[in-house]
Structures are given as structure tokens and as C-alpha cells.
N, C-alpha and C positions, 0 to 999 in steps of 0.2 A: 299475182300468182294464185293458183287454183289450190283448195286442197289436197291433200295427197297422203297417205297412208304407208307408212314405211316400213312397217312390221317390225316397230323396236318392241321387245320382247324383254324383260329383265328377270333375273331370279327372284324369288321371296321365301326367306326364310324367316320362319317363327321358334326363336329361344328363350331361354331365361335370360331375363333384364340381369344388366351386368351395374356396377354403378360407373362405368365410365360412358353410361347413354345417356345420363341426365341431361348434359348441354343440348344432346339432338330432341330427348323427350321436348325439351324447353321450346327448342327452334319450330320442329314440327306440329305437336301436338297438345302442347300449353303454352302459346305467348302470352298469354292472360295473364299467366304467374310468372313469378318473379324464377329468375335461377334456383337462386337460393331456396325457395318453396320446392320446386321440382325434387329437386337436389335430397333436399330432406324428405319428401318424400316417399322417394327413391329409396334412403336409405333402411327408414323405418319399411318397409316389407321388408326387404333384402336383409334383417335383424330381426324379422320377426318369428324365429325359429319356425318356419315352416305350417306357420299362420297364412301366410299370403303370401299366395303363386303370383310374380308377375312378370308376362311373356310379352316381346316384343317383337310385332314385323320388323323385320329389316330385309333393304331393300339396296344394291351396288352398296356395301357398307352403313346404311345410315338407318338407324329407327325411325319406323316412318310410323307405325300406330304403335297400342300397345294394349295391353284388358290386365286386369287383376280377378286372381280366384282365392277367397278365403271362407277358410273352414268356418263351421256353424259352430258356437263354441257349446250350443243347447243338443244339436244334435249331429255327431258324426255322419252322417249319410247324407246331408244336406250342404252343399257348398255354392256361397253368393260368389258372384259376379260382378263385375262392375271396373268403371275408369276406363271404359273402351274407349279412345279416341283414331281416328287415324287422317295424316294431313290431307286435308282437301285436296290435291291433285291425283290422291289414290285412292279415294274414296269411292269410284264407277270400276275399280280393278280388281274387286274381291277382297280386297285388303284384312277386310271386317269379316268376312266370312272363315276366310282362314286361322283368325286369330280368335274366333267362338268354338271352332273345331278342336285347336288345340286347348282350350280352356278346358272343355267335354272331358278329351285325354287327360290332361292335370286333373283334374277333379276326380276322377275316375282313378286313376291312380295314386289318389290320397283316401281312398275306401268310399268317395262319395256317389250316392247312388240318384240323385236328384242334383240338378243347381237350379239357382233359382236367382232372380234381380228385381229391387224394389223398384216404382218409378213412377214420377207425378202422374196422377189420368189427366193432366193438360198435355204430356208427351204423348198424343197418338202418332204421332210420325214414325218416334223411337218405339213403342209398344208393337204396332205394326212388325214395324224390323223384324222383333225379337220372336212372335208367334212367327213370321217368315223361317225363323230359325228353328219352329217345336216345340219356344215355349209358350207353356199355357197360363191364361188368365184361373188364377184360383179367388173363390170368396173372401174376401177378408174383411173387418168391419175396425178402423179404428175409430175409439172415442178418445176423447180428449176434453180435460176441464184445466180451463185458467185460473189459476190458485189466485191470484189476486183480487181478479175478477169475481172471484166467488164469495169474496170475504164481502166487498157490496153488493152482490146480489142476497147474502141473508139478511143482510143491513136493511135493505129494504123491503125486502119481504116482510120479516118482522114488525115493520111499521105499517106494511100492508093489509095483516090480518085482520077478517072481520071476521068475526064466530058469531053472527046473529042466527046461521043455520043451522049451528051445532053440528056440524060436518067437521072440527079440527081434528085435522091428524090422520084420518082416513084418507086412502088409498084409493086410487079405482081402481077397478080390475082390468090387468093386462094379461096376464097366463101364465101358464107352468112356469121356467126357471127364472125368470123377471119377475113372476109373481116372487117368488119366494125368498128370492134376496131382498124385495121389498119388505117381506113379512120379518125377514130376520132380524 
């Protein structure tokens, strides 16, 4: 039988996640987790006094994706995004686009004037997406030191010093605000 195009056409509505979508959240768009995980999940937004927005496509009755929007708790104008999934057979149907649209309007109507989503730079596929979408890559610089790690890296340093140059303790020079926290 040759292919053939039938023109099925279905509705898609995006609401507020209800908690009787868990079991579909589960089926469709996390079989990775357990019920129970979903479930609780579920529940903690849906208690989270209006901390986290989370909207669900659904589609002939069933949640088929779903994204959460919660508030910046540093800054009201700022609201994250995140938990977009939607099940692979609707995923070439706009599914995802519709449910970032309404996230815009959520957000927007929680006084938020930016949203914004964290996400590994190994994700270019997902980063992609989301500039597809308008958002922008902003500068960010995180540092990070392993406490544990740190306690034998002076262990050995310590053991490591030579002062034959009479150079201890001094600094090279890096510049203005790095300088100065150096100095302090």
C-alpha cells in the first residue's frame, strides 16, 4: 500500500495541569520515572502557591507535552522555564511551540517581563530550539571550587613552597576588580 495523507487534523489545547494528568504525564512524557515521581511532582507545583506555572498540551483528551514557568524568587520580572517535554509522535506538530507561547502569556501575566532557561552547552540541539524561539544566549561565567578537593590542594602546596626567590605571597598582576579582591 502506497502512502497516503488523510488530513487527520486534531485539536490542541494548552491548560493548567490539573492533578488528575499525572498518569498521562507518566505515559507520554516521562516513562523514565516512576508514577509515583510524576505524581509528586505534579503535585509539588500545583501547591506551590503560585511559584510554578505548569501548562499542559493536550490533545483528543490526553496530555501529550507539558513546560513549567516559575517565578525568580531574586527577581520578580524574571521568570524560568523549564520541564518542556512533549511525546515523540507530536513532536513535528508544533506541540512545543505552542506550549513556549503560552508559557510567554503565563509569565507575562505573573508581572514577568523576561523568561529565561538554564542549559548544559553540550545541549546545542535544545539551545538551538530555544534562540528558534527569541531566546538569547546572555554572558555568564560560573566558577566553581571542590571543597574537598581544596583541603589537598593546600596540603600540598604547602609542602610545595620554595621561598629561595623571596617572591612569597606576592601576586602577579591581573587588573582592576580581580586585582583588588586579590589585594583585599
Amino acid at each position: 500500500m502506497a502512502n497516503q495523507d488523510f488530513g487527520l487534523a486534531g485539536a490542541l489545547k494548552v491548560r493548567p495541569a490539573e492533578e488528575s494528568d499525572a498518569a498521562h504525564l507518566h505515559t507520554f512524557c516521562f516513562p523514565e520515572k516512576t508514577k509515583i515521581q510524576v505524581t509528586q511532582e505534579l503535585q509539588a507545583d500545583l501547591e506551590s502557591d503560585g511559584q510554578t506555572t505548569r501548562l499542559v498540551a493536550e490533545s483528543s483528551g490526553y496530555p501529550i507535552g507539558q513546560i513549567t514557568v516559575s517565578k525568580n524568587s531574586g527577581d520578580p520580572e524574571v521568570a524560568q522555564v523549564g520541564n518542556l517535554a512533549v511525546s515523540g509522535p507530536f513532536r513535528q506538530l508544533g506541540v512545543a511551540d505552542n506550549l513556549i507561547e503560552a508559557a510567554q502569556v503565563a509569565a507575562a501575566e505573573n508581572g514577568a517581563k523576561t523568561l529565561e532557561i538554564e542549559l548544559p552547552s553540550s545541549e546545542t540541539n535544545v539551545i538551538q530550539r530555544y534562540k528558534d524561539w527569541g531566546f538569547v544566549e546572555k554572558p555568564l561565567v560560573i566558577l566553581q571550587k571542590m571543597l574537598d578537593a581544596a583541603e589537598e590542594e593546600e596540603e600540598v602546596e604547602e609542602e610545595e613552597v620554595d621561598d629561595t626567590n623571596g617572591d612569597e605571597g606576592q601576586v602577579a598582576e591581573t587588573g582592576g576588580e580581580q586585582q583588588e579582591l586579590l589585594n583585599a
